[in-house]
PLY file of the C-alpha trace (Angstrom):
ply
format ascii 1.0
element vertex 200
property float x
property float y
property float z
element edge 199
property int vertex1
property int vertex2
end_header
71.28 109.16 68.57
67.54 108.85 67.51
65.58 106.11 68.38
66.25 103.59 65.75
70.13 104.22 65.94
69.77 104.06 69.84
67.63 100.73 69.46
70.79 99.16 67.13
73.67 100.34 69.69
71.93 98.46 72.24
70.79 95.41 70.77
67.09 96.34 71.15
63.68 96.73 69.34
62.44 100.59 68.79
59.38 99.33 70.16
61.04 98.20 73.39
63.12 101.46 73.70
59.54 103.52 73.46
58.49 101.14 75.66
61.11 101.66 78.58
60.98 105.84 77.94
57.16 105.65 78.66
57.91 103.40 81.87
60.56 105.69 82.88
63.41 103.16 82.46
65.06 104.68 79.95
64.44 108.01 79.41
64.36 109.95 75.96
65.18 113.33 74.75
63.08 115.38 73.40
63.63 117.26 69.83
61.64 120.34 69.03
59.01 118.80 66.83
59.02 115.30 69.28
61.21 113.43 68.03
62.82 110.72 70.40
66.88 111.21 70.58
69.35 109.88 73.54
73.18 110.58 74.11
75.72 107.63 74.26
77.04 108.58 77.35
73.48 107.63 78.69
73.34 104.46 76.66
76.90 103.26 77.83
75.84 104.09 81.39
72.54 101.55 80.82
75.11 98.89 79.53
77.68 99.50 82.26
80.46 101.37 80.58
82.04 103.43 82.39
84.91 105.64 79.71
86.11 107.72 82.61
87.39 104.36 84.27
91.31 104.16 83.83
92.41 101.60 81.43
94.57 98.86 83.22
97.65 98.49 80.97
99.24 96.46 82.98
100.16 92.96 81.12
99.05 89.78 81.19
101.66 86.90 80.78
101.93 83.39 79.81
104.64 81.40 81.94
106.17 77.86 80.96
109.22 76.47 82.23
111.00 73.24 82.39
114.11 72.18 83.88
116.84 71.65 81.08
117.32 72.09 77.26
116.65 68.36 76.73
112.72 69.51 77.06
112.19 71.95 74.69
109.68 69.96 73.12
107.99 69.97 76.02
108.31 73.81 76.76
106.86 74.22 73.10
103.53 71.87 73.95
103.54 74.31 77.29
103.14 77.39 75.08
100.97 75.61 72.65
98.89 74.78 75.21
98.34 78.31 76.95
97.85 79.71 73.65
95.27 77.64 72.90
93.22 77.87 76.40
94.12 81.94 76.36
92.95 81.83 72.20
89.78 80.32 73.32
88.71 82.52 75.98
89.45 85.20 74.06
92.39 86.37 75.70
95.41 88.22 74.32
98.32 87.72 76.42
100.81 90.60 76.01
104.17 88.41 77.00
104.85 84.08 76.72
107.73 83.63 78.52
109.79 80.34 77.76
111.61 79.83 80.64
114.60 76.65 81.05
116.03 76.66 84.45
115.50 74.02 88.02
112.53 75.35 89.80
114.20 74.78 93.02
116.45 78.11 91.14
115.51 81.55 92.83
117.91 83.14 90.16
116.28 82.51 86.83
116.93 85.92 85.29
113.46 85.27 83.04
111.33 84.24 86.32
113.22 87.25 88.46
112.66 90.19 86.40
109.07 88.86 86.15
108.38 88.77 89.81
110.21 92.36 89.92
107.44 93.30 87.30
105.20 92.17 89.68
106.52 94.02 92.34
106.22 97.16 90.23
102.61 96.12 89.78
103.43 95.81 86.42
101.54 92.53 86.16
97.67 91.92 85.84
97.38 87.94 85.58
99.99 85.24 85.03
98.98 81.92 83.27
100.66 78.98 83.54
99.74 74.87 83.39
100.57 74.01 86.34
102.12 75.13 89.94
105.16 74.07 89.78
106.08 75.10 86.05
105.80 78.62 88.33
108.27 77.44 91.19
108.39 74.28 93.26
107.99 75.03 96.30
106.63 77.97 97.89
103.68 78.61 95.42
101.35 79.18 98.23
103.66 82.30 99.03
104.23 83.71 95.65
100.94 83.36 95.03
100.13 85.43 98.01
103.19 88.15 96.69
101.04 88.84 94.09
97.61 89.46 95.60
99.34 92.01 97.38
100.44 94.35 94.59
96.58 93.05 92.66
98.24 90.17 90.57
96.40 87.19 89.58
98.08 83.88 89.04
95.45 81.67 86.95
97.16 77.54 87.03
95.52 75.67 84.31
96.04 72.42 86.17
97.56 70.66 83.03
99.26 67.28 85.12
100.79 66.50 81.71
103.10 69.67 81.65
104.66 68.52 84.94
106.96 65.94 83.76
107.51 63.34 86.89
111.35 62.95 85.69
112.13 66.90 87.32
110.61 65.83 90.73
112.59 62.97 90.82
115.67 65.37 89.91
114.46 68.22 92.34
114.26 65.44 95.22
117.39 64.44 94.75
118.82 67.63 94.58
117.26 68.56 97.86
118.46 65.44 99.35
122.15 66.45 98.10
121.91 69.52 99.81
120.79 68.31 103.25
123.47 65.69 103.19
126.01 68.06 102.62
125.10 70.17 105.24
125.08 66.65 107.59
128.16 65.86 106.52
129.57 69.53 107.15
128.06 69.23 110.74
129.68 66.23 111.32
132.87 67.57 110.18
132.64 70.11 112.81
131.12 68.31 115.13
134.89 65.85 115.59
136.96 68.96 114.50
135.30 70.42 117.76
135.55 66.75 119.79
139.44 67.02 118.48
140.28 70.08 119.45
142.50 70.65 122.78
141.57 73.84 122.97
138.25 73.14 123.67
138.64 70.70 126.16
137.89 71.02 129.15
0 1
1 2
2 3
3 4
4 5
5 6
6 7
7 8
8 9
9 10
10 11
11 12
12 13
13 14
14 15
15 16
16 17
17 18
18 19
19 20
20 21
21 22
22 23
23 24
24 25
25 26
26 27
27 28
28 29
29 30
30 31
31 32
32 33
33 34
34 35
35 36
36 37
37 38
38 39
39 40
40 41
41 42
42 43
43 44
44 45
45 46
46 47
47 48
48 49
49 50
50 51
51 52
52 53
53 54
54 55
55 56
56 57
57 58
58 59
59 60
60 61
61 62
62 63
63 64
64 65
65 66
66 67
67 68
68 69
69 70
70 71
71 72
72 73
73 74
74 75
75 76
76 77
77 78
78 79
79 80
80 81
81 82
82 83
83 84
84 85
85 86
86 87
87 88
88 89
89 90
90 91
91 92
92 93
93 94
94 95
95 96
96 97
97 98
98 99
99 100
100 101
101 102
102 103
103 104
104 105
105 106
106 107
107 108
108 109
109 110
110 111
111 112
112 113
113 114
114 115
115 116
116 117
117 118
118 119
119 120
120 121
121 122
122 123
123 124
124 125
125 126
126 127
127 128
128 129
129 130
130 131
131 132
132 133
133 134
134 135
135 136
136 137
137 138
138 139
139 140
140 141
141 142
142 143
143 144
144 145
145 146
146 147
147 148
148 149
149 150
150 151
151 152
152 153
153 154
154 155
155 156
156 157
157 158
158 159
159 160
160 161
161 162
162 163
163 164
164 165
165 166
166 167
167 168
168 169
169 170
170 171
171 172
172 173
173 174
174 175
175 176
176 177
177 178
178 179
179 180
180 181
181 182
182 183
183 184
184 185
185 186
186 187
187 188
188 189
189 190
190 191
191 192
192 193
193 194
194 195
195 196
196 197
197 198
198 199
């Protein structure tokens, strides 16, 4: 490029361009009558581009969730609203999941075959509103999973997304479990006490 093309590709003056060549910042080429010309390899290189750097292709998704099919409405403002905070940040997520499932559930097939993705270092950055929309517990762990294959998850820390009806559901379903598994205990617990065999 000659100097005025080489002043336009990089935002700058002529003036300053002559200016940096005779202060050895930026160095010009010489024609054969004098003429001021630079290659664009040496121009990216002054404005950091690097084109031998691989491209990272690997995706960046968009993740909202919610517990049943009553709340579609509310997975719909979810997407809404990380489309709108990605839009504005000029970000182009490749993939918005919609995802309808407890997220005390370790077998969503949606929220599975994205964390095998991430295994596969597949993923780049995940988005969602807030941390539980990813899981409910155990974020701090998942969160770790994907440092370790280079995965970013970004929470938006949108409170509003996190409706305070599916705690109250979670909790209860927790507290289902563990008083099933008292009530099994106990069960064993007299079928042992009741047993002849096991008496001394």
């Amino acid at each position: 490029m000659y100097l005025k093309e080489a002043a336009a590709y990089l935002g700058k003056a002529p003036f300053t361009l002559q200016s940096w060549d005779r202060a050895g910042k930026l160095k010009a080429h010489r024609t054969a009558n004098n003429r001021r010309f630079y290659y664009q390899s040496e121009l990216d290189q002054y404005l950091g581009l690097d084109h031998n750097e691989p491209i990272d292709k690997r995706k960046i998704v968009a993740y909202a969730r919610v517990s049943s099919n009553g709340q579609k409405d509310d997975l719909k403002d979810q997407v809404v609203f990380l489309r709108q905070f990605l839009n504005a940040r000029g970000i182009i997520a490749d993939e918005y999941i919609s995802d309808i499932g407890s997220g005390l559930n370790y077998k969503r097939p949606k929220w599975l075959k994205l964390i095998k993705e991430i295994d596969a270092n597949q993923i780049k950055e995940i988005y969602v509103t807030y941390e539980d929309r990813f899981i409910r517990f155990g974020f701090d762990f998942f969160q770790k999973f994907c440092s370790w294959h280079d995965c970013k998850i970004i929470v938006l820390n949108n409170e509003d997304t996190s409706p305070d009806k599916e705690l109250v559901q979670d909790l209860i379903s927790v507290i289902h479990v563990f008083s099933s598994r008292l009530y099994g205990l106990r069960r064993y617990k007299n079928k042992m006490k009741n047993d002849p065999n096991l008496r001394e």
